[in-house]
ChimeraX commands (.cxc) that place a marker at each C-alpha (Angstrom):
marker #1 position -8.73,-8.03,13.71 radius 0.5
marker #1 position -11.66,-7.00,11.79 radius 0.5
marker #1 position -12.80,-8.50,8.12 radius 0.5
marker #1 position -11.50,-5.08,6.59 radius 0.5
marker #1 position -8.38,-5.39,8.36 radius 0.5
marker #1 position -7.62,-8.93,7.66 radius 0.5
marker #1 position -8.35,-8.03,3.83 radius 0.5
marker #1 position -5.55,-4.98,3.70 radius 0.5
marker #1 position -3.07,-6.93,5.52 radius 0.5
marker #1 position -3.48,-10.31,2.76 radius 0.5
marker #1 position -3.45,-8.43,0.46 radius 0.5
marker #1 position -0.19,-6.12,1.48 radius 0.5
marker #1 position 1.58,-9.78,2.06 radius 0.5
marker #1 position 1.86,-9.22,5.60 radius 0.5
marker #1 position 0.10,-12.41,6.85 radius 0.5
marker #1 position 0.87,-15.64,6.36 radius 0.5
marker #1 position -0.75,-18.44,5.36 radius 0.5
marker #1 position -1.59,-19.54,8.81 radius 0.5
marker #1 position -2.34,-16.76,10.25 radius 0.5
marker #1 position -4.67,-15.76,7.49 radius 0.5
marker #1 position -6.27,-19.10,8.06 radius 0.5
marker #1 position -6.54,-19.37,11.47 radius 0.5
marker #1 position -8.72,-16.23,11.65 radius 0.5
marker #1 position -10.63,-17.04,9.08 radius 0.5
marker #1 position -11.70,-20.18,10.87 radius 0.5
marker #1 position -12.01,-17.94,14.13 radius 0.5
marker #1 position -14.19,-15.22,12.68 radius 0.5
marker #1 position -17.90,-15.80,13.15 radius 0.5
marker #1 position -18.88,-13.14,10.97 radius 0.5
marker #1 position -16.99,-13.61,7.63 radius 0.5
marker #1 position -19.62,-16.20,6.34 radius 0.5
marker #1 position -22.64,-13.33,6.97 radius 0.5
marker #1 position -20.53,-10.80,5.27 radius 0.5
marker #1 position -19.10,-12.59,2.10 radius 0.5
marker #1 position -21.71,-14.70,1.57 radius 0.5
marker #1 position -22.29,-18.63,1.27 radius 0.5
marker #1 position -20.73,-18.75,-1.93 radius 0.5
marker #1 position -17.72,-16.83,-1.34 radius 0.5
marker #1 position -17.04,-17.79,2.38 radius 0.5
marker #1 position -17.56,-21.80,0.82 radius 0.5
marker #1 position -14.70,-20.83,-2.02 radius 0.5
marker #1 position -12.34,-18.55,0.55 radius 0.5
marker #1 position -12.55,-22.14,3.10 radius 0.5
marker #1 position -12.29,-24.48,0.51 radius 0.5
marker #1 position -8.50,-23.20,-0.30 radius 0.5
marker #1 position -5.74,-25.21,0.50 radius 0.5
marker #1 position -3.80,-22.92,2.88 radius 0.5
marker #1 position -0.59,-24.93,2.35 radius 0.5
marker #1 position -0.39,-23.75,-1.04 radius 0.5
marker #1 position 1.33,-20.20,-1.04 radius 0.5
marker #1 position -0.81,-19.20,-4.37 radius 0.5
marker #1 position -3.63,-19.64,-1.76 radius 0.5
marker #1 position -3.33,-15.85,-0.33 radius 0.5
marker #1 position -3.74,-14.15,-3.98 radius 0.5
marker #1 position -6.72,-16.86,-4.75 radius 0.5
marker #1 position -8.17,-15.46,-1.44 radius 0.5
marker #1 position -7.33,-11.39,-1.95 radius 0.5
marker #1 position -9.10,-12.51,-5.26 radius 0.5
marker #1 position -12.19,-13.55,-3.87 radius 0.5
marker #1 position -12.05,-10.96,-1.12 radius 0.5
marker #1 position -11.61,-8.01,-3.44 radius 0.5
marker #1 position -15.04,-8.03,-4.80 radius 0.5
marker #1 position -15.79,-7.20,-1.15 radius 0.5
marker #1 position -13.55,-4.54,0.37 radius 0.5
marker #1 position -13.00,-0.87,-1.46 radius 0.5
marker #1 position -9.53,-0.91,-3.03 radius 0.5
marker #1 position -9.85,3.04,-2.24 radius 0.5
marker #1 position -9.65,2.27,1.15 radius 0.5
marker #1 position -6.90,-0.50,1.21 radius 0.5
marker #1 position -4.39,1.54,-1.15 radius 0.5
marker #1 position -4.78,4.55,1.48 radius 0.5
marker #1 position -4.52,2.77,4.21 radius 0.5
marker #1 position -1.23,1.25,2.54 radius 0.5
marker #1 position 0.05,4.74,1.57 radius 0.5
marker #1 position -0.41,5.75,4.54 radius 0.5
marker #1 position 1.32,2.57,6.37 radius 0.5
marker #1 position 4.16,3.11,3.95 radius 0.5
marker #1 position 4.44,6.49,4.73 radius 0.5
marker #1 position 4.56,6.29,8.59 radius 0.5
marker #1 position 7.36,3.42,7.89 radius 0.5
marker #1 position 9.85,5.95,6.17 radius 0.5
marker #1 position 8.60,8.83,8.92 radius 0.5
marker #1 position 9.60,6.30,11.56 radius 0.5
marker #1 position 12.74,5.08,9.64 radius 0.5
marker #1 position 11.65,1.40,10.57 radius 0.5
marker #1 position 13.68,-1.38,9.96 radius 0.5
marker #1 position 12.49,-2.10,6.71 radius 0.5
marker #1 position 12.60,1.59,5.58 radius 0.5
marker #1 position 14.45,0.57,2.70 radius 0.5
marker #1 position 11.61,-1.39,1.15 radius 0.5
marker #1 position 9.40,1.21,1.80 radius 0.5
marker #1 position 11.05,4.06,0.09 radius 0.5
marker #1 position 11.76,1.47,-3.06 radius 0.5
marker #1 position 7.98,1.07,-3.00 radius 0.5
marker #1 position 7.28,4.48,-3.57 radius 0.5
marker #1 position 8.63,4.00,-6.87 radius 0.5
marker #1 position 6.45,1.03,-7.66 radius 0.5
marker #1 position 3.85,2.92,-6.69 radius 0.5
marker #1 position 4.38,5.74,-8.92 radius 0.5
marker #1 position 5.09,3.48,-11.76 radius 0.5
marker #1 position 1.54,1.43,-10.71 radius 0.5
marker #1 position -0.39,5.20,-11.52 radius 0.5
marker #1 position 0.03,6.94,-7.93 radius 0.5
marker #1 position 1.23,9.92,-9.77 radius 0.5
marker #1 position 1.55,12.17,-6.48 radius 0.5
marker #1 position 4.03,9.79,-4.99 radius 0.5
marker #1 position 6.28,11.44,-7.57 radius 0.5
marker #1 position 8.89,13.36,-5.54 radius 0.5
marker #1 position 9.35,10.29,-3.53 radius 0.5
marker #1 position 9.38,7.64,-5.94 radius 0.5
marker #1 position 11.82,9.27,-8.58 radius 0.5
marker #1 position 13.75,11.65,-6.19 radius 0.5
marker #1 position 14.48,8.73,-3.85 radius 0.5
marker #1 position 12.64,4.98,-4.34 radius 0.5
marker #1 position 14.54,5.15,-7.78 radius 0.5
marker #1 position 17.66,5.71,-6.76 radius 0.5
marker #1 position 17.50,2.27,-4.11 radius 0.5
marker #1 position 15.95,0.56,-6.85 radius 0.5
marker #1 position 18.46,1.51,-9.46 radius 0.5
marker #1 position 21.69,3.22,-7.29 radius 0.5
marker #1 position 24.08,4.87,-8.32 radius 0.5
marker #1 position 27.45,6.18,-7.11 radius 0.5
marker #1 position 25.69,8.98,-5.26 radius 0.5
marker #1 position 22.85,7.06,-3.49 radius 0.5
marker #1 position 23.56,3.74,-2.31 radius 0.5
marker #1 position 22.24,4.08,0.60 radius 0.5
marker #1 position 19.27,5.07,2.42 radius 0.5
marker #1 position 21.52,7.28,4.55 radius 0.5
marker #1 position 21.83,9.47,1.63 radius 0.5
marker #1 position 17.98,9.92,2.06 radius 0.5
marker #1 position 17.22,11.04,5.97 radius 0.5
marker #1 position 16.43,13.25,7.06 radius 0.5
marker #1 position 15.26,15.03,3.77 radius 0.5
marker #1 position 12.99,11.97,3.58 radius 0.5
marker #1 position 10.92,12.60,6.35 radius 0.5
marker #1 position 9.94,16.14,5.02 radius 0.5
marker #1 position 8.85,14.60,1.66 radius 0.5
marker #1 position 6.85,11.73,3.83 radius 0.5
marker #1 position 5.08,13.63,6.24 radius 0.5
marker #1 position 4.00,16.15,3.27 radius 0.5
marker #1 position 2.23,13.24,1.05 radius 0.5
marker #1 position 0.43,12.31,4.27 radius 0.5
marker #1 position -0.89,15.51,4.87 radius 0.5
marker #1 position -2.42,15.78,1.24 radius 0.5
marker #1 position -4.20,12.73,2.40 radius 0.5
marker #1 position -4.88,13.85,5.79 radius 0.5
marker #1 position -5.89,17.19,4.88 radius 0.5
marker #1 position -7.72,15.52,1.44 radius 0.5
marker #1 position -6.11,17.17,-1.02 radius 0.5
marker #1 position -5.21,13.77,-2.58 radius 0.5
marker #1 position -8.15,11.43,-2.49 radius 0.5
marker #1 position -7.88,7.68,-3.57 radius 0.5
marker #1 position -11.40,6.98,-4.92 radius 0.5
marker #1 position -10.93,3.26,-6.85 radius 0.5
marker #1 position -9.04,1.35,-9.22 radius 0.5
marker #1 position -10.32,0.12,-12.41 radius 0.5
marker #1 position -8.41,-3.03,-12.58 radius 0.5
marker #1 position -6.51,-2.29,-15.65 radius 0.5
marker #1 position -2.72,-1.14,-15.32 radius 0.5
marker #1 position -1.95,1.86,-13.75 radius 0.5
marker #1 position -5.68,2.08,-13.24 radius 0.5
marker #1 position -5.44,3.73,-9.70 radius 0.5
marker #1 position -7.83,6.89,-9.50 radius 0.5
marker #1 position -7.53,9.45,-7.33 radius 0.5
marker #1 position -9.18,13.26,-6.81 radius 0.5
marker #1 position -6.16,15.53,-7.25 radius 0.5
marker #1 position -6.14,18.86,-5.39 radius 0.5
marker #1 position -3.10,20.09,-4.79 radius 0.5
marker #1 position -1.88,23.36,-6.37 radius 0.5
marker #1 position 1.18,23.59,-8.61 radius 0.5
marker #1 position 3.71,24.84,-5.72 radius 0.5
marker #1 position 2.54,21.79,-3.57 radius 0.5
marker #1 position 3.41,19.41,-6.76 radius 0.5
marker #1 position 7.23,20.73,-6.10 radius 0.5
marker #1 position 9.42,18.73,-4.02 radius 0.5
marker #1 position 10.71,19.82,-0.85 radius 0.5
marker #1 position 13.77,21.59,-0.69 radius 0.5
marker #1 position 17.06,19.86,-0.42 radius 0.5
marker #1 position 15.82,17.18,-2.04 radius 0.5
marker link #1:1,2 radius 0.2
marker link #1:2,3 radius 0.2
marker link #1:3,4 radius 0.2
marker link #1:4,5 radius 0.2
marker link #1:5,6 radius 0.2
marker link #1:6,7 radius 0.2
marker link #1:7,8 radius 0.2
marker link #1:8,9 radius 0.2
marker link #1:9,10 radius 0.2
marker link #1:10,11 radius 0.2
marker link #1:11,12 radius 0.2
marker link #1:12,13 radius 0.2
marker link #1:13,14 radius 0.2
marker link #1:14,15 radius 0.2
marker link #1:15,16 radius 0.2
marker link #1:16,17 radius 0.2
marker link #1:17,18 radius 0.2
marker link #1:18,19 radius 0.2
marker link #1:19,20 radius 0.2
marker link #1:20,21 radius 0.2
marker link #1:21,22 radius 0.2
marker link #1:22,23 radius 0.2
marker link #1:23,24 radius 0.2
marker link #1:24,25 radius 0.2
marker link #1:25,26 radius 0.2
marker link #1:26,27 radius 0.2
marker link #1:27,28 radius 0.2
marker link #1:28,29 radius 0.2
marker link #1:29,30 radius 0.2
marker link #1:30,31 radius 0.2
marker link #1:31,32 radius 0.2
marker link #1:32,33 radius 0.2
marker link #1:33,34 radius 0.2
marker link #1:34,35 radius 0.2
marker link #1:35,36 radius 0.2
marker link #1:36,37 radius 0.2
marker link #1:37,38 radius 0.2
marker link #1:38,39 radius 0.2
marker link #1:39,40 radius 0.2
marker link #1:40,41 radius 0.2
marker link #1:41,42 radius 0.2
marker link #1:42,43 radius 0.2
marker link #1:43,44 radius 0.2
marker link #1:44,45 radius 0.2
marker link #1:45,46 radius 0.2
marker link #1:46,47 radius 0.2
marker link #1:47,48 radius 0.2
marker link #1:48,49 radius 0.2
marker link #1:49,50 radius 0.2
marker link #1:50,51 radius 0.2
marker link #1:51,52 radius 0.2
marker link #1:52,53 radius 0.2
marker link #1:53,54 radius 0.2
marker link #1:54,55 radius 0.2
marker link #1:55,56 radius 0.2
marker link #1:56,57 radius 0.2
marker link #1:57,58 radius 0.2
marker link #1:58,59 radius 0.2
marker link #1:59,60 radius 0.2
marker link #1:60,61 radius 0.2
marker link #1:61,62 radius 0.2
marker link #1:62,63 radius 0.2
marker link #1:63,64 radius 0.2
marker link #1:64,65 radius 0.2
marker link #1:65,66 radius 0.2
marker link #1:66,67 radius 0.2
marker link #1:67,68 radius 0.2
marker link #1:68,69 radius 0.2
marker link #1:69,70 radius 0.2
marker link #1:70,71 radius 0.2
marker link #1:71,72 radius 0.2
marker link #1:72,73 radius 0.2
marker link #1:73,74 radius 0.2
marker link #1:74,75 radius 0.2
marker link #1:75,76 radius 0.2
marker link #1:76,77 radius 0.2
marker link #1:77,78 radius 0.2
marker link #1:78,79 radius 0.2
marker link #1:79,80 radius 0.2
marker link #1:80,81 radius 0.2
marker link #1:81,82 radius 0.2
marker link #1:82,83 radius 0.2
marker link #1:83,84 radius 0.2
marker link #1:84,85 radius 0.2
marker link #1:85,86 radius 0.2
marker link #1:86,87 radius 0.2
marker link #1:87,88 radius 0.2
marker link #1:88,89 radius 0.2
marker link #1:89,90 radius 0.2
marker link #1:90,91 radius 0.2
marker link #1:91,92 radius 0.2
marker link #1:92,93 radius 0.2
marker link #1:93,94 radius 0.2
marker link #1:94,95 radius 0.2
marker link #1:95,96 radius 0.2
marker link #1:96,97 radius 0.2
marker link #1:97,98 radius 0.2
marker link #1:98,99 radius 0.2
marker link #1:99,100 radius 0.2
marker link #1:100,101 radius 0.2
marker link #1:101,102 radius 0.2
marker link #1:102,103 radius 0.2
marker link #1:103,104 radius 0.2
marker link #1:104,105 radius 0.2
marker link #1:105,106 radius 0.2
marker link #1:106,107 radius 0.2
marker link #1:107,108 radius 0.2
marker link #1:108,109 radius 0.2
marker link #1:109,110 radius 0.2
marker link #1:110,111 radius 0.2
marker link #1:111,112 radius 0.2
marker link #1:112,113 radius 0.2
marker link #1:113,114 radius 0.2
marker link #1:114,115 radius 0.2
marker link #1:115,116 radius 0.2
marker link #1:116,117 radius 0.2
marker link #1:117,118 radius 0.2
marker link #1:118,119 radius 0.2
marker link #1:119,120 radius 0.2
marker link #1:120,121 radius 0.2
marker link #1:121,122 radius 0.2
marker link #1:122,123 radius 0.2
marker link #1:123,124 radius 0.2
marker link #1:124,125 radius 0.2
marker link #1:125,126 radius 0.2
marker link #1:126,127 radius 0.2
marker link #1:127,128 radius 0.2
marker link #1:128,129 radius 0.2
marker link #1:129,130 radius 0.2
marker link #1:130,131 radius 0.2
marker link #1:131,132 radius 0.2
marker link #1:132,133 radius 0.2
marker link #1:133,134 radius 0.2
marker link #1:134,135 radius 0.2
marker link #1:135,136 radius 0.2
marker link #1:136,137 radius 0.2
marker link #1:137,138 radius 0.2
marker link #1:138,139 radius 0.2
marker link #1:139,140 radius 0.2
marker link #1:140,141 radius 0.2
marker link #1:141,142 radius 0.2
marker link #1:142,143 radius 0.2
marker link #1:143,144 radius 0.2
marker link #1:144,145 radius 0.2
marker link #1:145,146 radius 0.2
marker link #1:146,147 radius 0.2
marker link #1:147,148 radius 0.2
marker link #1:148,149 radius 0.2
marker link #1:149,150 radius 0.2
marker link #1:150,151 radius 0.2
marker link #1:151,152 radius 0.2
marker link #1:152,153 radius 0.2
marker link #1:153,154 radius 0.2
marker link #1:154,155 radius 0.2
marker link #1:155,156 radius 0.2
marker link #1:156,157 radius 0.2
marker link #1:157,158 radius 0.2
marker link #1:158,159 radius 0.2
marker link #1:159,160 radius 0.2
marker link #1:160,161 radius 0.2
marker link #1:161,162 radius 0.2
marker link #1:162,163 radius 0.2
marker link #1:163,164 radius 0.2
marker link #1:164,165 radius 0.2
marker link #1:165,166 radius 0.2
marker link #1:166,167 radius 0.2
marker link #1:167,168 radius 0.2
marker link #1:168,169 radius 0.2
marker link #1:169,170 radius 0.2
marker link #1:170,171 radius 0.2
marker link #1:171,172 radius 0.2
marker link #1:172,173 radius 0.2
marker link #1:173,174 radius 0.2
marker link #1:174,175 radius 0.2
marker link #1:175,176 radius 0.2
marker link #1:176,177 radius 0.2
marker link #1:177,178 radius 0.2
marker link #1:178,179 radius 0.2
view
């Protein structure tokens, strides 16, 4: 696993503590590309401490483009609910948080259908409620990406301070039908 890699997956919570410091200790190169300073403070954390991955996505931020991570994280996220993997659920409720966190675009999928598993109702307490209109919804956000009319260029730190190049037109804004 690369340095960029290792970054996006810390930082998406899908390492663990051990893992995260296993290749750390493992990875000849992460001292040449942080820097003394930084590789000394990202080594020097106790890794039996949980608050020990954000202290190191801290210190690792300042050297991997957020850009990059939240696309590659869309686009993880997306391929998830395509897939219908077992924690498809928690994907599609993350669309929502997404949306609320400034990813504007994710709008059909985080108020037509995150909302409703973060908040359900009578009529959708399920994801089953959601597929296969889901998919059609999914796979169109990752062809804006693909096809770049949505382009993630930073995040300014500040809530909701995701920016992104927006060029869709108006009639790609609209949800698929039979949603």
């Amino acid at each position: 696993m690369d340095s960029e890699l290792a970054f996006f997956k810390l930082k998406a919570k899908e390492i663990c503590n051990e893992s995260f410091e296993r290749w750390l200790y493992a990875n000849t190169d992460i001292e040449s590309a942080l820097g003394e300073n930084d590789y000394l403070d990202l080594i020097s954390l106790d890794y039996q401490k949980q608050s020990s991955l954000y202290e190191a996505t801290k210190i690792l931020e300042t050297h991997f483009s957020l850009a990059k991570y939240y696309d590659w994280y869309i686009r993880r996220l997306l391929e998830h609910i395509i897939n219908r993997s077992n924690k498809a659920q928690f994907h599609i409720a993350e669309c929502y948080e997404l949306y609320c966190d400034g990813f504007d675009f994710l709008d059909n999928l985080g108020l037509g259908y995150g909302l409703g598993l973060t908040c359900p109702d009578d009529y959708n307490e399920s994801i089953e409620d959601y597929y296969p209109e889901i998919i059609k919804e999914a796979e169109k956000v990752l062809g804006w990406l693909n096809d770049a009319k949505i382009v993630i260029t930073g995040h300014t730190g500040d809530y909701q301070g995701i920016e992104y190049d927006d060029r869709r037109t108006d009639e790609e804004k609209e949800p698929c039908s039979g949603q």
